[in-house]
C-alpha positions as CSV (number, residue, x, y, z in Angstrom):
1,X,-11.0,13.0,11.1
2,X,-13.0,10.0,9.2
3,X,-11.5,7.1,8.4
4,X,-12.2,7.7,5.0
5,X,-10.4,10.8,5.0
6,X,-8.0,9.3,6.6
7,X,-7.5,6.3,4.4
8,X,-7.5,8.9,1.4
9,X,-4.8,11.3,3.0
10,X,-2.2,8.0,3.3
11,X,-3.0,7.2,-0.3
12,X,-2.2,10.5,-1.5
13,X,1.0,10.5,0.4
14,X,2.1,7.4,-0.9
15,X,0.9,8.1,-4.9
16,X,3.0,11.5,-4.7
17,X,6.0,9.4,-3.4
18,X,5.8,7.3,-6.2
19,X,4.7,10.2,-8.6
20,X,8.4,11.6,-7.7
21,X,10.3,8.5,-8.5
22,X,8.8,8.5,-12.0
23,X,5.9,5.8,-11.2
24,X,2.9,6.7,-13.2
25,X,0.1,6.0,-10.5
26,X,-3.9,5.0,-10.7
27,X,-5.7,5.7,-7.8
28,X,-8.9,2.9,-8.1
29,X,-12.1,5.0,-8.1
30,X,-14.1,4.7,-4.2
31,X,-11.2,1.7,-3.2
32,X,-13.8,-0.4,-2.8
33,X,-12.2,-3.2,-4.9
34,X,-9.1,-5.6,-3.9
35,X,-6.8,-2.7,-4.5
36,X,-6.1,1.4,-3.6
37,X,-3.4,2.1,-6.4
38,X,-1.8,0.8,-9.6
39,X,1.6,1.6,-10.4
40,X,3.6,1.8,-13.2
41,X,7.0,2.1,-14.6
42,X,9.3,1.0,-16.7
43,X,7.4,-2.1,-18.1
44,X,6.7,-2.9,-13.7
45,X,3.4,-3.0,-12.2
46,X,2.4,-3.2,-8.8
47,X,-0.9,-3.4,-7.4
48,X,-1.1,-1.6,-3.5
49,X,-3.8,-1.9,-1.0
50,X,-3.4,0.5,1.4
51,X,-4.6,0.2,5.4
52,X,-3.5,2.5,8.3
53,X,-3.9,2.0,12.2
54,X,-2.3,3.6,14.9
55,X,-2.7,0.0,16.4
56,X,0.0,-2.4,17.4
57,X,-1.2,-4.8,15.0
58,X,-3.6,-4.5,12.0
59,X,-5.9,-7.4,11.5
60,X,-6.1,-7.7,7.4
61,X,-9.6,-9.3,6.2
62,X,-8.8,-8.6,2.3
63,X,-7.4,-10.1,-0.8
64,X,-4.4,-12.5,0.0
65,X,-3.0,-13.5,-3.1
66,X,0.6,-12.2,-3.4
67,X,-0.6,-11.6,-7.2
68,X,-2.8,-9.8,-9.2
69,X,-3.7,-10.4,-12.8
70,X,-0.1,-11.6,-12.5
71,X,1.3,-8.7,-11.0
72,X,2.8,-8.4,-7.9
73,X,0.6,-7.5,-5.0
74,X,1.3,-5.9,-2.0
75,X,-0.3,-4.6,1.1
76,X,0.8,-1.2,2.3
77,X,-0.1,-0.4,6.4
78,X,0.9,3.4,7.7
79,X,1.3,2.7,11.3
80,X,1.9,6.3,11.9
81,X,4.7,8.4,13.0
82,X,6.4,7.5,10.0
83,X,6.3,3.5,10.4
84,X,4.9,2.7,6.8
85,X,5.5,-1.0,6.0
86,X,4.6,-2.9,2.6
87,X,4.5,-6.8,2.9
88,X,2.5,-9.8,1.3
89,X,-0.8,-10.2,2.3
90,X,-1.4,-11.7,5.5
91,X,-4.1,-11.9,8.3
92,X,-1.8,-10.2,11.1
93,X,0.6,-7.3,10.7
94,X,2.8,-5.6,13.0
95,X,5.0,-2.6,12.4
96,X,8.0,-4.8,12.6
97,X,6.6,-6.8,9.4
98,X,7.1,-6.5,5.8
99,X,9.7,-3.4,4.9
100,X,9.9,0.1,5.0
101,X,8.1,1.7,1.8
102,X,11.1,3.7,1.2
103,X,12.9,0.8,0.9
104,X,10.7,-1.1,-1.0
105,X,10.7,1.5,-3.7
106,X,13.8,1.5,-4.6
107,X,14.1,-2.0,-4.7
108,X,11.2,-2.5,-6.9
């Protein structure tokens, strides 16, 4: 598998988890900007870039603003077999940063 399809497959995962919590969910056209998805709800936005790795660490190269257009920003790794974390942007990330996504959601 590509990493394209790859990268696409976790971002479809994580747009119908949101989908079924009532997010309404933009998937940015060939993710070739700062971010993979926009989501909305309830007057909330968050901007997601999505990474995966089956790594013990993800080295992150990207936009590290916790903000975009003044919405939160936040960086979403799939570390496979389940491990999903969503954190601030930073340079190094380990499956024991950030939080779960699940957890994120439903604190968002």
């Amino acid at each position: 598998m590509s990493n394209k399809s790859k990268g696409y497959r976790i971002e479809r995962k994580l747009k119908l988890k949101l989908m079924d919590l009532g997010w309404k969910v933009v998937r940015a056209g060939g993710s070739l900007g700062e971010y993979d998805l926009i989501a909305f709800k309830d007057g909330r936005c968050v901007f997601f870039q999505i990474k995966s790795t089956t790594k013990p660490k993800l080295y992150y190269y990207g936009y590290m603003k916790e903000e975009y257009e003044k919405f939160p920003f936040r960086l979403v790794v799939d570390f496979g077999r389940g491990s999903v974390r969503v954190l601030s942007p930073q340079k190094v990330i380990s499956p024991d940063d950030g939080v779960d996504f699940e957890e994120f959601i439903k604190k968002i």
